[in-house]
TORKE-535857 format. One record per residue (C-alpha): x, y negated, z negated; residue in three letters. Coordinates in nm, 2 decimals. Each point is the difference from the previous one (the first is absolute). Example, Ala and Ser with C-alpha at 12.3 -4.5 7.8 and 13.67 -1.06 7.14 Angstrom:
<zazas>
> xx_yy_zz_resn
> 1.23_0.45_-0.78_ALA
> 0.14_-0.34_0.07_SER
</zazas>
This chain:
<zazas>
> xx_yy_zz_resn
> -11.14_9.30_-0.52_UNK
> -0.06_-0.28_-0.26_UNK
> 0.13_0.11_-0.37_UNK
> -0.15_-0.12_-0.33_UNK
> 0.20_-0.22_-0.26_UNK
> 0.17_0.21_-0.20_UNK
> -0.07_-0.29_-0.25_UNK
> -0.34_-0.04_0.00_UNK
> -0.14_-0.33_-0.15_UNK
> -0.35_0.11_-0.05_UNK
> -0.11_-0.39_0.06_UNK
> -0.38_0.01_0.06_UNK
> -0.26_-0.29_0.06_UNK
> -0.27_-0.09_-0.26_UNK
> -0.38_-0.10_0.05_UNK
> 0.12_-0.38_0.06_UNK
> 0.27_0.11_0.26_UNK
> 0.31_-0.06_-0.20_UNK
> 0.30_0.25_0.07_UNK
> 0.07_0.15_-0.31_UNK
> 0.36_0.13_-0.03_UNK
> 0.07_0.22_-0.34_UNK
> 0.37_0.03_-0.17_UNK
> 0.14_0.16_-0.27_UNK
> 0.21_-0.13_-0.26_UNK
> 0.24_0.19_-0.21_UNK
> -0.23_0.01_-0.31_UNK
> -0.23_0.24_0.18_UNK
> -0.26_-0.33_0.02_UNK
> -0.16_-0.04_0.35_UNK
> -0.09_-0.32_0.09_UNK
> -0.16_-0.12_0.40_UNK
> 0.09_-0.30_0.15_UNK
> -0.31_-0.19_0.20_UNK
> 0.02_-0.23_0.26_UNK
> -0.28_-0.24_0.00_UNK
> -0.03_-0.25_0.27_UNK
> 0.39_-0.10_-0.01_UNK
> 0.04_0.08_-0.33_UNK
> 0.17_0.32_-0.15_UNK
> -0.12_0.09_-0.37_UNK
> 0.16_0.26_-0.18_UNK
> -0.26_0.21_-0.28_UNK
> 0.13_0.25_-0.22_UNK
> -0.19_0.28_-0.03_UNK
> -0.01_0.00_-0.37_UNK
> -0.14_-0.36_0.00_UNK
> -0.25_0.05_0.31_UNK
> -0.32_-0.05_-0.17_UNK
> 0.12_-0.25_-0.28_UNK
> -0.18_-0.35_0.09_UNK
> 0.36_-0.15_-0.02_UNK
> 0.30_0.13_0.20_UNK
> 0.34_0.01_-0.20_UNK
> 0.23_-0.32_0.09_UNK
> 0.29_0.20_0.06_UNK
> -0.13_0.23_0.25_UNK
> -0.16_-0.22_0.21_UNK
> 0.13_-0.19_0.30_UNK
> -0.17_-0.21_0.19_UNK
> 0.10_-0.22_0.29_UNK
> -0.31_-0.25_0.16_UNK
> -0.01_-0.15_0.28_UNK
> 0.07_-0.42_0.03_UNK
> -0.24_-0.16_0.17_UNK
> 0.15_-0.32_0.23_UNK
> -0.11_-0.24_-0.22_UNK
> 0.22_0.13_-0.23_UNK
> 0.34_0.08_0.25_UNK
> -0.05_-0.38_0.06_UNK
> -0.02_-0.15_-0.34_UNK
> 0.29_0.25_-0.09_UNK
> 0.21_-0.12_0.30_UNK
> -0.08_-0.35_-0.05_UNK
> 0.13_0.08_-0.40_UNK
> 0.26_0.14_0.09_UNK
> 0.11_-0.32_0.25_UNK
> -0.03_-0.23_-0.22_UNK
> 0.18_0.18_-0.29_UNK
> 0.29_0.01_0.28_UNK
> -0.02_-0.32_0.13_UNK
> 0.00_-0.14_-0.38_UNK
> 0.30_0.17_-0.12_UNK
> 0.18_-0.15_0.33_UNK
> -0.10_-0.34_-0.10_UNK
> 0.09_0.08_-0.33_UNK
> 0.36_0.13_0.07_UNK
> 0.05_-0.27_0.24_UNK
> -0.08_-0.28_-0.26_UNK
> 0.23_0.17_-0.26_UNK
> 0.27_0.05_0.25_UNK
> -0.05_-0.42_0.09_UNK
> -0.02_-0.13_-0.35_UNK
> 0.34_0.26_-0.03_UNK
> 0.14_-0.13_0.30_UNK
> -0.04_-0.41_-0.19_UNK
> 0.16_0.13_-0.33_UNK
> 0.28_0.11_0.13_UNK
> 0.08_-0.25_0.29_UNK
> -0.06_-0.28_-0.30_UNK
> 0.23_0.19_-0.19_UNK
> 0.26_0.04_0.25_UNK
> -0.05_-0.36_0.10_UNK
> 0.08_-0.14_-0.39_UNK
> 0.33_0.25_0.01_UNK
> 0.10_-0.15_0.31_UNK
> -0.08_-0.34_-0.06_UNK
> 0.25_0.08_-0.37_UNK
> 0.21_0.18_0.19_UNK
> 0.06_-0.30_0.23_UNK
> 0.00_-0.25_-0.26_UNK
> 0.30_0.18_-0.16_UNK
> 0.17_0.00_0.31_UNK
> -0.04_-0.34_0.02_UNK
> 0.13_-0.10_-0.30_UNK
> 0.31_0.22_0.03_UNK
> 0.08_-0.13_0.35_UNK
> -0.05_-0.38_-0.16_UNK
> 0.23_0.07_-0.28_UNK
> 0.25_0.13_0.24_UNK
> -0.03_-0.30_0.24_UNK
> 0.02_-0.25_-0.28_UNK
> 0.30_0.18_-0.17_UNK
> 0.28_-0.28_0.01_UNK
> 0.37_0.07_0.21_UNK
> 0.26_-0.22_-0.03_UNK
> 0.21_-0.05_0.33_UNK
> 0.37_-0.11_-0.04_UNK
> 0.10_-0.24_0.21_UNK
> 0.40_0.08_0.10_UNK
> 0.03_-0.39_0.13_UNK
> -0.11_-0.17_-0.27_UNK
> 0.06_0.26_-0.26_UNK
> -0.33_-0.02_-0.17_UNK
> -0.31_0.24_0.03_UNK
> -0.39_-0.10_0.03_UNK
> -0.28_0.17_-0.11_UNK
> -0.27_0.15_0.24_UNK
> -0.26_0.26_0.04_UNK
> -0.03_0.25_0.13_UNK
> -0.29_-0.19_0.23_UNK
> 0.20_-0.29_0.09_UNK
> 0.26_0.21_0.13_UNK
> -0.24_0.21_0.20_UNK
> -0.15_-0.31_0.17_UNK
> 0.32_-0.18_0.07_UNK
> 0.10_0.36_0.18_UNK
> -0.30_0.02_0.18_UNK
> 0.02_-0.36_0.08_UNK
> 0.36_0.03_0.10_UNK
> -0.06_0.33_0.24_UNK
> -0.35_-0.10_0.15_UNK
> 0.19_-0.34_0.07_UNK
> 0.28_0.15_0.18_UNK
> -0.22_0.22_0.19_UNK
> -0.21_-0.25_0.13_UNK
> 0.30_-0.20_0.12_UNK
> 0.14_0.28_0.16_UNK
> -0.34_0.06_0.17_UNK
> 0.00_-0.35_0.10_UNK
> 0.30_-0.03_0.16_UNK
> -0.05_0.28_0.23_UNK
> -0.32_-0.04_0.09_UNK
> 0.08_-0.37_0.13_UNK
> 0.35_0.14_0.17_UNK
> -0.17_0.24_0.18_UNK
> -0.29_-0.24_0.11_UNK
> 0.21_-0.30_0.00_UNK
> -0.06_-0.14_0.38_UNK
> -0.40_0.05_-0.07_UNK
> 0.04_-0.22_-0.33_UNK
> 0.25_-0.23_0.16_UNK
> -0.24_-0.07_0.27_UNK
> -0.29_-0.07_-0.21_UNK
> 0.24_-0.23_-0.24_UNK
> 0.07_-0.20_0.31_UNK
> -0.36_-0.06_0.11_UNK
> 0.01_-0.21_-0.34_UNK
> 0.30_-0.19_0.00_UNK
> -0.06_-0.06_0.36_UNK
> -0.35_-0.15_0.08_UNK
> 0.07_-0.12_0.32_UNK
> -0.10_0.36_0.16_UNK
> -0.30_-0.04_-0.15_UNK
> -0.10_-0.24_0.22_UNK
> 0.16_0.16_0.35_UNK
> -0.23_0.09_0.27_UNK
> 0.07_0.28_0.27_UNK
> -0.19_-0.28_0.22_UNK
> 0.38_-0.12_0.06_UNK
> 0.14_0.38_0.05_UNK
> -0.29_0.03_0.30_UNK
> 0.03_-0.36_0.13_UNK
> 0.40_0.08_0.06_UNK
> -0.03_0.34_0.14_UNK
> -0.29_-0.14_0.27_UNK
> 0.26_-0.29_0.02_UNK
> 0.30_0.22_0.10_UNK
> -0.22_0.22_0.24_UNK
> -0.14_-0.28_0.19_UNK
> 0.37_-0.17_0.09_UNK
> 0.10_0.39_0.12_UNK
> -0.30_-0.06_0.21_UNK
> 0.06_-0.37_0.14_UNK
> 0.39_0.15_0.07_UNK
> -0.15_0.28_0.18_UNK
> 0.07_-0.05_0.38_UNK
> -0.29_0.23_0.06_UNK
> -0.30_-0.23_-0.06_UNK
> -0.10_-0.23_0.23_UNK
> 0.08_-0.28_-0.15_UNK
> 0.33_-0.06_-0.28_UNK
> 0.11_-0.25_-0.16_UNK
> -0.30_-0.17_-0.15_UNK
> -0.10_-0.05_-0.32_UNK
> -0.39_-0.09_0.05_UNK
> -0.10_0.32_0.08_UNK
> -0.10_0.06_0.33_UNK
> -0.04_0.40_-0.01_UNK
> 0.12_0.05_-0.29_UNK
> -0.34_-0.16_-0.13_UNK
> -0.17_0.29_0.10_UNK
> 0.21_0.27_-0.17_UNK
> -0.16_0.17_-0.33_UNK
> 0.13_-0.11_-0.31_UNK
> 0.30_0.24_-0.06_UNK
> 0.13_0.19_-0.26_UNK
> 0.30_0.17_-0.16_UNK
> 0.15_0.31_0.22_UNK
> -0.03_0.20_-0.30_UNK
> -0.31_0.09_-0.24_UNK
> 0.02_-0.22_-0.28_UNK
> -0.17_-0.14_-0.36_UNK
> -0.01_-0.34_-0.08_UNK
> -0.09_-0.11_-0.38_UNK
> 0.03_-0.37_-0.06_UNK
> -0.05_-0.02_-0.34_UNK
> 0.30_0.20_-0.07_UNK
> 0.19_-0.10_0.32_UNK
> 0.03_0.30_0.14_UNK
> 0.10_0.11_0.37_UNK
> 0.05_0.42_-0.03_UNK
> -0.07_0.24_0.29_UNK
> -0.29_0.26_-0.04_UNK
> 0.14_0.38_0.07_UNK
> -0.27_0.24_0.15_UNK
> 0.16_0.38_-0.14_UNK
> -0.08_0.27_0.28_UNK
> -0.32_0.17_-0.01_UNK
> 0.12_0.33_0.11_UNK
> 0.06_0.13_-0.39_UNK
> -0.34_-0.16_-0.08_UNK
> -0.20_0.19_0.28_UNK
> 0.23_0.33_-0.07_UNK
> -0.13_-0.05_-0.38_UNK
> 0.37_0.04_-0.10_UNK
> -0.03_-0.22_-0.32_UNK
> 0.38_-0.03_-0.15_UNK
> 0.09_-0.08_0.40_UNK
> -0.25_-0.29_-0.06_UNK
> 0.13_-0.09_-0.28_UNK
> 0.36_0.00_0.12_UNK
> -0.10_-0.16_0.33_UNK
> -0.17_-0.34_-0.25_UNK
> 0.30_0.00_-0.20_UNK
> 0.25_-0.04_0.30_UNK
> -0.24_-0.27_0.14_UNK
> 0.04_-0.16_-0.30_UNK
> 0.37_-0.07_0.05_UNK
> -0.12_-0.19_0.31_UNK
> -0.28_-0.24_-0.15_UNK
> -0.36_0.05_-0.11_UNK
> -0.17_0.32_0.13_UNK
> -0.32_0.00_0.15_UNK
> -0.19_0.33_-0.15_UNK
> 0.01_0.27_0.27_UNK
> -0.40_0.06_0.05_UNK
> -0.14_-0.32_-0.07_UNK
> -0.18_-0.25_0.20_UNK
> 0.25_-0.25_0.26_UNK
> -0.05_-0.34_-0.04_UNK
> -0.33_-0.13_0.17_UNK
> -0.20_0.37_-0.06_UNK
> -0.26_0.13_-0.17_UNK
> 0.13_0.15_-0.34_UNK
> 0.30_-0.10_-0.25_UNK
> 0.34_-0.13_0.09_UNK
> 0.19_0.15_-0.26_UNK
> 0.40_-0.17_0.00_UNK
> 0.19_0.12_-0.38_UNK
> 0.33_-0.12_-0.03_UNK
> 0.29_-0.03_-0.35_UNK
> -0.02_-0.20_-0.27_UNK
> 0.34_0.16_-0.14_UNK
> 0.22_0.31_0.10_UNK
> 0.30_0.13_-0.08_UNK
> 0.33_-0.24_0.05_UNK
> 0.23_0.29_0.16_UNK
> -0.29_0.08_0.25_UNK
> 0.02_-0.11_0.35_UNK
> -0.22_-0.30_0.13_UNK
> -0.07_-0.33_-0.01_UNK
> -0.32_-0.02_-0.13_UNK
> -0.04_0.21_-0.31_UNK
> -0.13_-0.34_-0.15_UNK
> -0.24_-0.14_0.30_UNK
> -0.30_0.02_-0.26_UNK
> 0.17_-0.10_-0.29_UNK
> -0.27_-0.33_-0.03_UNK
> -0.28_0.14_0.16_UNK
> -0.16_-0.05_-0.35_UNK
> 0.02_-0.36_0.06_UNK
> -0.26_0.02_0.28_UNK
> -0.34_-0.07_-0.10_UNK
> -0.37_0.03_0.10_UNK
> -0.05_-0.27_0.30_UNK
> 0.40_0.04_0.12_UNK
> 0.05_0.11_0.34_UNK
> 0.30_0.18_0.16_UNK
> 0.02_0.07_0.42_UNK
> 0.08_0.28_0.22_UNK
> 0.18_0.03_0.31_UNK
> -0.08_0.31_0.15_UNK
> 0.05_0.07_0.41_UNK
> 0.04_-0.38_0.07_UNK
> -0.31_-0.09_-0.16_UNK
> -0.10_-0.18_-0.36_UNK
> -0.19_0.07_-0.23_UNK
> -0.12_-0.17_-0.36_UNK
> -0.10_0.15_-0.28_UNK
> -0.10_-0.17_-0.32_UNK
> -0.04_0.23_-0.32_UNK
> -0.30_0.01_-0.15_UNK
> 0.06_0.25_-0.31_UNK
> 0.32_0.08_-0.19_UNK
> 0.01_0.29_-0.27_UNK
> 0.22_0.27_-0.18_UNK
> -0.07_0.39_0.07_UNK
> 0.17_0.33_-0.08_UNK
> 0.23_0.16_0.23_UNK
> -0.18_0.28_0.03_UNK
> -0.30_-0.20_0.14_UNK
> -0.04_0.03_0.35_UNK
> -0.32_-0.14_0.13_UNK
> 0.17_-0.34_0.02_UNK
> 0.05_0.17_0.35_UNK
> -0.36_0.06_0.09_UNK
> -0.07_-0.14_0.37_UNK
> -0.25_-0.24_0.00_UNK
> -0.23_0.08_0.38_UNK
> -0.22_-0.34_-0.03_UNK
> 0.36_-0.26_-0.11_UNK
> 0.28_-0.12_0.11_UNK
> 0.23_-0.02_-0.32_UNK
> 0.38_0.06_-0.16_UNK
> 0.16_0.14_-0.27_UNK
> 0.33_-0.12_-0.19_UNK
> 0.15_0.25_-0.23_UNK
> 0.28_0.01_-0.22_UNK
> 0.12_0.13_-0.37_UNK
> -0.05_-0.18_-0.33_UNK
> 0.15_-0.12_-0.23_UNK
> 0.33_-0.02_0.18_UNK
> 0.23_0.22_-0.05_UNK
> -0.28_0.28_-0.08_UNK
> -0.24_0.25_0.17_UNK
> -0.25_0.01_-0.24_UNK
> -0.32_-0.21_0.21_UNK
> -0.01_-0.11_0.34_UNK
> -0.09_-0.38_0.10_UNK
> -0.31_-0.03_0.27_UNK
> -0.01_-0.30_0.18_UNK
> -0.33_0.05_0.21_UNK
> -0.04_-0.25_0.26_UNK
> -0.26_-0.07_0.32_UNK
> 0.07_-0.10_0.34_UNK
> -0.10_-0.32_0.13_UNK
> 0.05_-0.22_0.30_UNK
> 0.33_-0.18_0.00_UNK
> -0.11_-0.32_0.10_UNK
> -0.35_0.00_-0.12_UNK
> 0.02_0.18_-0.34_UNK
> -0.32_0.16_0.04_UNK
> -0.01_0.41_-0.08_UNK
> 0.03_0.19_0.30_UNK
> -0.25_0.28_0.10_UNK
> 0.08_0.33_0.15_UNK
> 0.03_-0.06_0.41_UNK
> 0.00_-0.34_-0.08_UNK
> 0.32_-0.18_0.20_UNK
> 0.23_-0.27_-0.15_UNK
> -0.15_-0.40_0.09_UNK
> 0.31_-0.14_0.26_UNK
> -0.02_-0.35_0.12_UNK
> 0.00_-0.07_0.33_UNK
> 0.35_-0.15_0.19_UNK
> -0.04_-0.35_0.15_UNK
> 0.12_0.03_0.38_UNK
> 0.15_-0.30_0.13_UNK
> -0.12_0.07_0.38_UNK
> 0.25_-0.24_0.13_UNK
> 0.30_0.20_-0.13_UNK
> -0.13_0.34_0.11_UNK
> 0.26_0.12_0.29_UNK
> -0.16_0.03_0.34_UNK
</zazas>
């Protein structure tokens, strides 16, 4: 069951077919609202038929056609848009007044400052000498320059003296290259020459070889040119005769870095340390040897200064390895300064045969590392060596007559 409104409306359609919706008002007036096509109209029933509808009582609400949405939205836009470009230029041209005004208070402000610290610097103080029993004037600026002076002078002597006492064998050795040039002109020919020397007599005492006794060589024509028992590096130009250290690999392959580490620095005590990892002479890759240019007095070994002039070395010099009886030569072909942290200076070359000498610079300091790079080349020809390529060796003359039969 569907009940009626107990507030009926009474709204009723007209000959156009317009909803007409009537209403009372409280001065007993009736009036009927009309919606035409969108648009509601409100006619007072006293004013119906009048040609003119009162203002008052009307309201009327059309509908905007697009055209107009647009044009109002595009109004609107720009009215925003303008007063952001407005506000921003007045907030700018703010912005420069008062960053020129702060600018001239600071610059006063400073200038004040200025002349206040000036006037204090210039006031004059007298200083009484007790000796002579007079006083001189000064100011206050003098006296602050002859402390500074006097502490920064100080300091830097103090600085001086133990930096050279704790690197003095490293400065020592380099002061002694110059007062004595004769090393500059030693050879290691003469360090080779008497160990081959010494190792042939053993031989020609030996009552093993066939035949002793003779000094025009008989077998001992045919032996290989020999070399020191041990693994050693030769550098002329400094005169240097120091025994090359290979650390064990087993921390290196285990990845145990501060084993490494420790394991280099022991086989420092012992010479110049071959770089666990890198190429042997006469391979493919990078024969990497770092040694000391300075180290601590108290700390054990002879050689915390072994590299102490390897500055001296320059493109073109050469220096020669002894490695498993064999030689090697090596002339450098670049020299330069790189941080410590930088460590493709042990990238492994796969198409060259080449070395690496690396110490610390300045002396007495960590702060940059010294490369030496250098390529291998034949030791009697000179010529740069490719990789399988073998060393040149000149043939023995046999005297047939003195062969044993």
């Amino acid at each position: 069951m569907i009940f009626d409104s107990p507030n009926q409306h009474g709204a009723k359609y007209d000959e156009d077919g317009n909803i007409i919706l009537p209403s009372d008002d409280s001065g007993g007036h009736s009036s009927e609202h009309v919606l035409e096509e969108g648009t509601w109209t409100s006619i007072d029933d006293e004013n119906a038929g009048s040609a003119e509808p009162p203002r008052s009582s009307r309201l009327t609400r059309r509908r905007n056609q697009p055209a107009s949405i647009w044009q109002d939205a595009r109004t609107k836009m720009h009215n925003v848009f303008q007063g952001l470009t407005e506000e921003g230029a007045s907030q700018y041209r703010w912005s420069i007044r008062r960053m020129q005004r702060n600018s001239t208070a600071a610059y006063r402000t400073l200038g004040r400052s200025l002349g206040i610290l000036w006037s204090f610097l210039t006031q004059p103080v007298w200083i009484v000498n007790p000796r002579k029993q007079s006083a001189k004037q000064y100011s206050r600026l003098t006296l602050f320059v002859l402390d500074t002076v006097r502490f920064g002078g100080t300091f830097a002597a103090l600085f001086v003296f133990l930096f050279v006492s704790l690197n003095y064998q490293s400065f020592w050795q380099i002061t002694q290259s110059y007062f004595n040039p004769v090393n500059y002109i030693h050879s290691a020919n003469s360090r080779v020459s008497a160990t081959q020397s010494a190792l042939k007599e053993k031989l020609l005492r030996s009552p093993t070889l066939a035949t002793a006794g003779s000094n025009n060589g008989d077998l001992l024509a045919l032996l290989p040119g020999v070399g020191p028992p041990e693994n050693r590096m030769i550098i002329p130009k400094l005169d240097l005769n120091i025994p090359l250290v290979t650390p064990s690999y087993q921390a290196l392959l285990s990845e145990n870095w501060e084993g490494l580490e420790k394991d280099i620095q022991d086989a420092l005590q012992l010479g110049v340390v071959h770089y666990p990892g890198t190429a042997r002479p006469g391979q493919a890759g990078n024969f990497f040897v770092t040694g000391h240019s300075s180290y601590y007095p108290w700390a054990p070994g002879k050689y915390k200064n072994v590299f102490a002039r390897l500055h001296e070395l320059n493109v073109g010099d050469e220096f020669w390895v002894y490695y498993g009886g064999d030689k090697y030569r090596y002339i450098i072909r670049k020299e330069e300064e790189v941080k410590p942290t930088n460590v493709n200076v042990l990238d492994q070359p796969v198409s060259r045969r080449t070395a690496t000498l690396m110490t610390c610079t300045p002396v007495g300091t960590t702060l940059r590392r010294l490369i030496l790079a250098a390529e291998e080349v034949d030791p009697l020809t000179g010529t740069s060596l490719i990789v399988g390529q073998q060393h040149a060796k000149p043939l023995p003359k046999i005297n047939v007559e003195s062969l044993p039969i």
